[in-house]
RODRENLO-899439 format. One line per field, with one value per residue (C-alpha): residue number from 1; residue in one letter; x negated, y negated, z negated. Coordinates in steps of 0.25 Angstrom, whole numbers, padded with zeros to 4 digits, always signed. Layout:
N
nr	[NUM	...]
rest	[A	...]
east	[X	...]
north	[Y	...]
up	[Z	...]
END
This chain:
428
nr	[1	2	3	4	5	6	7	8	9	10	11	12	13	14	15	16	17	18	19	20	21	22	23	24	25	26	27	28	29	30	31	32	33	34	35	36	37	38	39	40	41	42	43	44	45	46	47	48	49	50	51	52	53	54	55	56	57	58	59	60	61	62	63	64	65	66	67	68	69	70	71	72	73	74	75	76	77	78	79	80	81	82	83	84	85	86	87	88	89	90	91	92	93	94	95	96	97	98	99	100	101	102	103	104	105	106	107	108	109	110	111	112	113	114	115	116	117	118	119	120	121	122	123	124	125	126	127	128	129	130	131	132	133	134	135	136	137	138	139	140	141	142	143	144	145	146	147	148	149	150	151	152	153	154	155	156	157	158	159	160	161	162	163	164	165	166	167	168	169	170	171	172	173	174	175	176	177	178	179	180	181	182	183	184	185	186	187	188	189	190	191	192	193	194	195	196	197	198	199	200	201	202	203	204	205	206	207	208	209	210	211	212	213	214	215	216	217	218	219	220	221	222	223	224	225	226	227	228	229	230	231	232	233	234	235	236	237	238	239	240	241	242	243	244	245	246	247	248	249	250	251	252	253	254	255	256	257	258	259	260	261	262	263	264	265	266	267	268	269	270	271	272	273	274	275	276	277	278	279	280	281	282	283	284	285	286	287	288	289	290	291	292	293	294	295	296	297	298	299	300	301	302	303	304	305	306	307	308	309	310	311	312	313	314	315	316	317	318	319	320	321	322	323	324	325	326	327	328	329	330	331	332	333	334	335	336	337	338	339	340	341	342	343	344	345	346	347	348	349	350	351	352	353	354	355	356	357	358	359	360	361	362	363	364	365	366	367	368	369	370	371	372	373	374	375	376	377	378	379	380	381	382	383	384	385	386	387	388	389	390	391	392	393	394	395	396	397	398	399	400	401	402	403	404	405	406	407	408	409	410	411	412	413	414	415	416	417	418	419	420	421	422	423	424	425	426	427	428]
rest	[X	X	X	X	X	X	X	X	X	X	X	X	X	X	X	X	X	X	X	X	X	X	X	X	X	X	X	X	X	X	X	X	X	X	X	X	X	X	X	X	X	X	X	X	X	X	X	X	X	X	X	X	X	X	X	X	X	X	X	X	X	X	X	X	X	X	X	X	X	X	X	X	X	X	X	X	X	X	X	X	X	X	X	X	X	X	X	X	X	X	X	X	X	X	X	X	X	X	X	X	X	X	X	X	X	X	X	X	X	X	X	X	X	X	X	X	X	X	X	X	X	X	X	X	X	X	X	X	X	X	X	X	X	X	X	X	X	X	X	X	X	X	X	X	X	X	X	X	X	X	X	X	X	X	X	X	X	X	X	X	X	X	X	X	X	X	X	X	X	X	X	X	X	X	X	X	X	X	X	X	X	X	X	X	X	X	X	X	X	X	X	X	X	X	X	X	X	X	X	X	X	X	X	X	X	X	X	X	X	X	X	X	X	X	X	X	X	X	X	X	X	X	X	X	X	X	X	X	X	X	X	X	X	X	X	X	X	X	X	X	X	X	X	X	X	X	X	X	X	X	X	X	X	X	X	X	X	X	X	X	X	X	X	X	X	X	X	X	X	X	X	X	X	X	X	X	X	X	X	X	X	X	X	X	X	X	X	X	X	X	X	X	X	X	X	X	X	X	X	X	X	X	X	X	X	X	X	X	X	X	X	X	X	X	X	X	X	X	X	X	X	X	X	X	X	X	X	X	X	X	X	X	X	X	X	X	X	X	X	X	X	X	X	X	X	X	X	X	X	X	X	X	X	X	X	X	X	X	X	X	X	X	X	X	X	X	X	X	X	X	X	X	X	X	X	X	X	X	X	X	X	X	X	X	X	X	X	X	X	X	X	X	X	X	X	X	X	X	X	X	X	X	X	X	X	X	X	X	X	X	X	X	X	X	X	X	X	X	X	X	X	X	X	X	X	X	X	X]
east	[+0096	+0093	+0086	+0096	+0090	+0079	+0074	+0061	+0055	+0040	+0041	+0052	+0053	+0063	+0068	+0070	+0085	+0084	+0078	+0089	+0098	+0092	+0089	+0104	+0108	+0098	+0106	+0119	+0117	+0112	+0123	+0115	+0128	+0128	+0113	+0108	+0094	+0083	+0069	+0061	+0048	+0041	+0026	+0016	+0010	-0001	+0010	+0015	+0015	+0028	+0038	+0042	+0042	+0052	+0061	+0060	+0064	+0076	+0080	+0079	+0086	+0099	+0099	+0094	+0110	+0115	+0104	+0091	+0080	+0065	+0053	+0041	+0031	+0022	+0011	+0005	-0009	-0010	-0010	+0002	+0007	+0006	+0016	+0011	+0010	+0024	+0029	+0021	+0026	+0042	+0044	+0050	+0063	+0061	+0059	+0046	+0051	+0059	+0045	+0038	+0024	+0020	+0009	+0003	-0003	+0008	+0021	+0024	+0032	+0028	+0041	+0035	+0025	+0020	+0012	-0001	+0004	+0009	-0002	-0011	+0001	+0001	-0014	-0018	-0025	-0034	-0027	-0018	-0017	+0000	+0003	+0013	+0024	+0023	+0033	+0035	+0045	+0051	+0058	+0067	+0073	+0087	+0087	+0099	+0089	+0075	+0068	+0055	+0052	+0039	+0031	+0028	+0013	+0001	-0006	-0018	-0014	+0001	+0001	+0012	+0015	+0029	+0041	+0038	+0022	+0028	+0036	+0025	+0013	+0018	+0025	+0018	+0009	-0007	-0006	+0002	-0004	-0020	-0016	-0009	-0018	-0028	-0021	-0020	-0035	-0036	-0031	-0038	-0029	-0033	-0024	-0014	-0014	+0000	+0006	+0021	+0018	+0006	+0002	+0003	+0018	+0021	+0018	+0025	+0037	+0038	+0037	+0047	+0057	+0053	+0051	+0059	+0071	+0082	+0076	+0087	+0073	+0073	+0064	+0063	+0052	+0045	+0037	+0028	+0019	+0013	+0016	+0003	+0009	+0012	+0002	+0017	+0021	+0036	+0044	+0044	+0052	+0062	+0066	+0075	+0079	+0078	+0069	+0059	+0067	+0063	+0050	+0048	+0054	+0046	+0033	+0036	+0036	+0023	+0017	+0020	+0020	+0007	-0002	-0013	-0018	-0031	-0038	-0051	-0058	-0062	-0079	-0075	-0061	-0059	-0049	-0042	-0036	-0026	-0029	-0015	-0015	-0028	-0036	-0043	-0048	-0038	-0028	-0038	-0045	-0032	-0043	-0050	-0039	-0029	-0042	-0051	-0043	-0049	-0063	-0074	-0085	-0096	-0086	-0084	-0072	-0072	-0063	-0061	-0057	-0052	-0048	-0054	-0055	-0054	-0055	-0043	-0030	-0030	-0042	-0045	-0044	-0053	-0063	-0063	-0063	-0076	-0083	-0082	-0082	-0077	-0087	-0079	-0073	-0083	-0086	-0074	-0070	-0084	-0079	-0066	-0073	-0082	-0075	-0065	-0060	-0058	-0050	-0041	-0038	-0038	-0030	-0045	-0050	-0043	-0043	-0058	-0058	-0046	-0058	-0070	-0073	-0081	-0093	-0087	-0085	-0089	-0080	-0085	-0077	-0076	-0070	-0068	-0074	-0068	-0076	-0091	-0101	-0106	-0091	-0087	-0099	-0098	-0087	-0092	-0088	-0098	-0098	-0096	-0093	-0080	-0081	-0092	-0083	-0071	-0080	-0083	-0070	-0061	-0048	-0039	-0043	-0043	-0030	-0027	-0034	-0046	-0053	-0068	-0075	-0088	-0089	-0086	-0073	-0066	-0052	-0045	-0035	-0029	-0020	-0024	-0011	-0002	-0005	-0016	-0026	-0030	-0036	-0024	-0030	-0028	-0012	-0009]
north	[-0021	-0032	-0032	-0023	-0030	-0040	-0047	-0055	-0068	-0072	-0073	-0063	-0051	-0041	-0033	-0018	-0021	-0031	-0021	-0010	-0019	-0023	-0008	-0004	-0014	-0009	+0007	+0000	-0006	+0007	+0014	+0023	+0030	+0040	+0041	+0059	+0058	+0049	+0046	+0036	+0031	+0024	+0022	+0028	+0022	+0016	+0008	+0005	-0006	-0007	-0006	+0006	+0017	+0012	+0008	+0022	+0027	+0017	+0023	+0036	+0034	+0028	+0037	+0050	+0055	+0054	+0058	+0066	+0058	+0061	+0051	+0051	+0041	+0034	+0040	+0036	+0042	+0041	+0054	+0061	+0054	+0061	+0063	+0054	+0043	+0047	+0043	+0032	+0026	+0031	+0035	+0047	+0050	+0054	+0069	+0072	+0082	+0069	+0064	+0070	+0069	+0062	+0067	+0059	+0069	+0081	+0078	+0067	+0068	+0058	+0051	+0042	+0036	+0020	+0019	+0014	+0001	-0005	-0003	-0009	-0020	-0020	-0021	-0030	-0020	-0014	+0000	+0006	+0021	+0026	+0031	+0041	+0038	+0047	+0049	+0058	+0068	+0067	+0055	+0063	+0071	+0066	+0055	+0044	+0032	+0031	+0020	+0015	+0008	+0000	-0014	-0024	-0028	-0033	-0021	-0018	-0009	-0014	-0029	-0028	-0013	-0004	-0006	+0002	+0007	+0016	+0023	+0023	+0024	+0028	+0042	+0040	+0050	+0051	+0043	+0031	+0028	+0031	+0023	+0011	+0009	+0008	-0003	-0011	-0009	-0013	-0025	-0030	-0029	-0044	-0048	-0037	-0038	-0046	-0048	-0041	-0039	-0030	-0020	-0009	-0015	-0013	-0001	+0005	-0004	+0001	+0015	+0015	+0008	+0014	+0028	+0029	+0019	+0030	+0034	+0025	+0019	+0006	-0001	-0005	-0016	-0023	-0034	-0035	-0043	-0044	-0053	-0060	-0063	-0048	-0041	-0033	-0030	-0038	-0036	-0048	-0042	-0031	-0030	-0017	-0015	-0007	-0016	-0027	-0037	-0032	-0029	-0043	-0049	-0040	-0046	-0060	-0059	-0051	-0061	-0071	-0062	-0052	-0060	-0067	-0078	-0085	-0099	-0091	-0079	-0071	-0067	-0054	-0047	-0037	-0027	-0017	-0004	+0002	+0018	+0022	+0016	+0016	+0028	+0027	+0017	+0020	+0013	+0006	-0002	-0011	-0018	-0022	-0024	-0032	-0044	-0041	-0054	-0064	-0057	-0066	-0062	-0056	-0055	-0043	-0034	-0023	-0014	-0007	+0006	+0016	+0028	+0028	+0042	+0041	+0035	+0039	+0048	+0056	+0066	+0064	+0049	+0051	+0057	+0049	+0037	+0045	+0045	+0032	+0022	+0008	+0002	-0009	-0009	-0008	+0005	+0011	+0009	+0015	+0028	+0030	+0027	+0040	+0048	+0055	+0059	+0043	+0042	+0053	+0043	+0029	+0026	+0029	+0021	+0009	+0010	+0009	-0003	-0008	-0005	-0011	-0027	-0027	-0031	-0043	-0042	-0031	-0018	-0014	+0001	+0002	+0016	+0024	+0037	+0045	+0040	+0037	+0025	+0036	+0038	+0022	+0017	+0027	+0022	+0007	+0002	-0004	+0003	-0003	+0003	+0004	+0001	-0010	-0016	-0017	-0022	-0031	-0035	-0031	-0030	-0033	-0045	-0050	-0056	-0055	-0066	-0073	-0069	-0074	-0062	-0066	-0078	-0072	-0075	-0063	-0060	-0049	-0040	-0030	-0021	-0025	-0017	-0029	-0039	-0045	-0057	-0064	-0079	-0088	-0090	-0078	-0079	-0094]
up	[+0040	+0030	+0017	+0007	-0005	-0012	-0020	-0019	-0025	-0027	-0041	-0045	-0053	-0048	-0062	-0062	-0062	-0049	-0042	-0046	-0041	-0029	-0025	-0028	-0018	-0009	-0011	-0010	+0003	+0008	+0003	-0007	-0012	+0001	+0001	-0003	+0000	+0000	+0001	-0007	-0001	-0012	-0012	-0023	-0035	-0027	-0025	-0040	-0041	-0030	-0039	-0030	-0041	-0049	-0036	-0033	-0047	-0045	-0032	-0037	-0050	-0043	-0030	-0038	-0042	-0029	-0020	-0016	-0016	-0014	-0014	-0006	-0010	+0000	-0001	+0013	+0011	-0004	-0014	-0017	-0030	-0046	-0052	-0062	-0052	-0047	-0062	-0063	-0050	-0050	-0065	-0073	-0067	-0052	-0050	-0048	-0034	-0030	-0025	-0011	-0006	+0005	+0014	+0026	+0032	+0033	+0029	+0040	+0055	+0065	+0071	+0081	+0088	+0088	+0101	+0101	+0109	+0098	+0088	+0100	+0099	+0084	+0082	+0092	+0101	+0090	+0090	+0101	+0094	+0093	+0079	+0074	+0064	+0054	+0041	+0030	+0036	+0022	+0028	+0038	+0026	+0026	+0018	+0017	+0012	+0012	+0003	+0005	-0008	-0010	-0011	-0002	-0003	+0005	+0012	+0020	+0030	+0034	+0029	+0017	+0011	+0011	+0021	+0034	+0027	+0018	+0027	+0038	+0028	+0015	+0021	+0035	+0040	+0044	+0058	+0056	+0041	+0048	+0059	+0054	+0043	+0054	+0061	+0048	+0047	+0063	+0062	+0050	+0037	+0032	+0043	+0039	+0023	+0019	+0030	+0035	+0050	+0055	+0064	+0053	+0050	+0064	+0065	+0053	+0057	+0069	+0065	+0055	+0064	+0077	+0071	+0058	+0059	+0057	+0043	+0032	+0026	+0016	+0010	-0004	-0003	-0017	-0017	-0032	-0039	-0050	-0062	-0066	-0081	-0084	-0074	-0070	-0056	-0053	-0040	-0034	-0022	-0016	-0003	+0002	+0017	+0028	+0040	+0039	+0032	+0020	+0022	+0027	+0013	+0005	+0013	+0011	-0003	-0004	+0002	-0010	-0018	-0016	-0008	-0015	-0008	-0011	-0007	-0008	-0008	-0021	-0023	-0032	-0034	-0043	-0041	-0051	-0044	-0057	-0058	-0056	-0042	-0035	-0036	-0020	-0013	+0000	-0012	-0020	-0008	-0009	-0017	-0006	+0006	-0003	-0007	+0004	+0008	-0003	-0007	-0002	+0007	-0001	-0012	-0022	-0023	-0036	-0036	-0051	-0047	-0060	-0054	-0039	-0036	-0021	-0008	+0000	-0006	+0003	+0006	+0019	+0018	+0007	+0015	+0025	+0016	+0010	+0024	+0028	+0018	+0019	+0028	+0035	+0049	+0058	+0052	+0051	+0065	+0070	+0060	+0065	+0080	+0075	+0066	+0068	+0053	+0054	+0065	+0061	+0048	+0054	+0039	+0031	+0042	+0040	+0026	+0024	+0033	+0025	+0011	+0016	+0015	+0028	+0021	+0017	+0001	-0007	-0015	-0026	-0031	-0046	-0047	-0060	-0063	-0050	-0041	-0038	-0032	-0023	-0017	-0019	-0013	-0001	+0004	+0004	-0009	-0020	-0033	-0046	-0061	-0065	-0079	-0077	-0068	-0079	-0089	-0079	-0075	-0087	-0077	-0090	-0092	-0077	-0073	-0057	-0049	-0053	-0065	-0071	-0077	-0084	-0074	-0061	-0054	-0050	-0042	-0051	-0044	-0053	-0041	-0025	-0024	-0026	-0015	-0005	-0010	+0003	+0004	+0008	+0021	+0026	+0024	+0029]
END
């Protein structure tokens, strides 16, 4: 099927009324007027800044008269929403019982098998184990139309976030989110970050389509930027459809739009992680994956850190994140080697290679009052003072990009959420 509807331009701003329009069209050609039930897959509000929440309050407003709906956010591993954050992200107006939990651990079914002969293929012969497809069971529940709604973005693990992810990931179960979050880390996510076709897209493509292609799901894709003028998020993009078409529109743009691409590398980069989205480093080190691209050797990346609590969002990630720390490669593939508790979350595993430099620049954690230089600098990270730190770099002054603070040239960054900063070297 082609691309039911989109909109996209570099330097456009898609209003609210543009986007009604364009998701009317998209119902219209789905024939939304015989649909009963339906299941919304939107992401959580460590992914504000997607546009998704009130896409999902759109959908529900005109499909709510004439149909059940329920929404699942796509949690992947991250902790059940509040419901303070479930109206901050989706507004007043949706019933609180509308909304359902995802659990990763427990409330899957495994539906197929990828055989261990194409992740062998897929990864060029550094992993050969089979992986289990595994889905929320909630998505065999009946429903007429399922919409996966989210943003189209540079990401560490799979190479550019949502489409086939956030079926596969964001209401996926333990083995394939462990395992292909492993593969990313495998097969070095610098040669994975902003780019459309990886190992970890292969695998959730084949998943969905080999494994899931009678479910009636369709993607609501948004690309977004943020307008240097105001500091305010603008859709630049929307893409619906039901294949790759639209996943593959929605890329191109990002690449315009949320890839930042240097002509030389950056001696200190300050990162601001906003309180309401980033309160654990499994979220949080999208500090260090999105620049680890542009940082110089021996060069310095602070992390301003108000309300880190924690290291992963889940318990048992958070343990093992404890145990090990963030000590590079080498020393996580001799852990997982010899430790079984690693091997058994081959997700931890590759996320703390995902947060370490490899020696080659230096984190500096600047948390808040939840959590302590004992704990952040046990898991590999310098310590620095959050409150010194901001008098230092007074964030409200700094304007994204390159800043002098008291003679020193810094690269400000106020959320790594929204795009990749690499040197242009790397993407000619």
């Amino acid at each position: 099927m082609t691309v039911l509807a989109a909109k996209s331009g570099v330097d456009l701003r898609i209003s609210d009324a543009e986007l009604l329009g364009l998701i009317q069209q998209t119902l219209d050609k789905l024939g939304s007027d015989k649909f009963k039930k339906i299941l919304l897959i939107p992401p959580d509000l460590t992914r504000g800044n997607s546009y998704a929440g009130p896409i999902t309050a759109m959908l529900y407003k005109k499909l709510s008269g004439q149909c059940h709906i329920d929404i699942i956010p796509a949690l992947g591993t991250h902790a059940p929403m509040t419901e303070h954050e479930l109206r901050v992200m989706f507004g007043p107006d949706i019933p609180l019982d509308a909304f359902k939990v995802h659990n990763w651990r427990e409330d899957v079914v495994d539906v197929g098998v990828v055989p261990g002969s194409l992740i062998s293929e897929w990864s060029g012969g550094k992993l050969d184990y089979d992986v289990k497809v595994q889905v929320n069971k909630i998505l065999f529940g009946g429903y007429d139309a399922i919409f996966s709604v989210g943003q189209v973005v540079p990401h560490e693990v799979v190479g550019m976030a949502n489409y086939t992810k956030n079926i596969l990931v964001g209401v996926g179960g333990s083995d394939i989110i462990n395992k292909s979050h492993f593969i990313g880390a495998s097969c070095n996510m610098e040669k994975i970050m902003g780019r459309a076709d990886t190992p970890v897209r292969r695998l959730f493509n084949y998943g969905v389509n080999e494994f899931l292609g009678d479910l009636p799901i369709t993607y609501m894709l948004t690309v977004m930027a943020r307008n240097n003028d105001t500091g305010k998020m603008e859709m630049r993009g929307f893409f619906a459809g039901q294949d790759e078409e639209a996943y593959l529109d929605a890329v191109k743009l990002s690449q315009q739009t949320n890839l930042v691409l240097m002509d030389g590398p950056a001696d200190k980069v300050v990162v601001f992680l906003d309180p309401e989205e980033f309160k654990s480093t499994w979220l949080g080190n999208k500090a260090v994956y999105r620049t680890r691209m542009m940082i110089a050797d021996d060069g310095d990346l602070i992390i301003l850190a108000p309300a880190l609590k924690e290291f992963g969002e889940d318990k048992t990630n958070d343990a093992v994140i404890r145990k090990y720390g963030y000590k590079g490669t080498p020393a996580t593939l001799k852990a997982v080697r010899e430790n079984a508790d690693l091997r058994e979350n081959l997700g931890a595993a590759a996320h703390l290679i995902h947060g370490s430099s490899e020696g080659r620049f230096k984190i500096t954690y600047c948390p808040g009052p939840n959590m302590s230089r004992g704990e952040i600098e046990n898991a590999g990270f310098a310590y620095a003072d959050y409150d010194e730190m901001m008098k230092k770099y007074e964030v409200a002054n700094l304007k994204d990009g390159y800043n002098m603070v008291n003679g020193e040239k810094v690269f400000y960054i106020s959320n790594p959420a929204l795009g990749l900063w690499a040197l242009r070297e790397n993407f000619s």
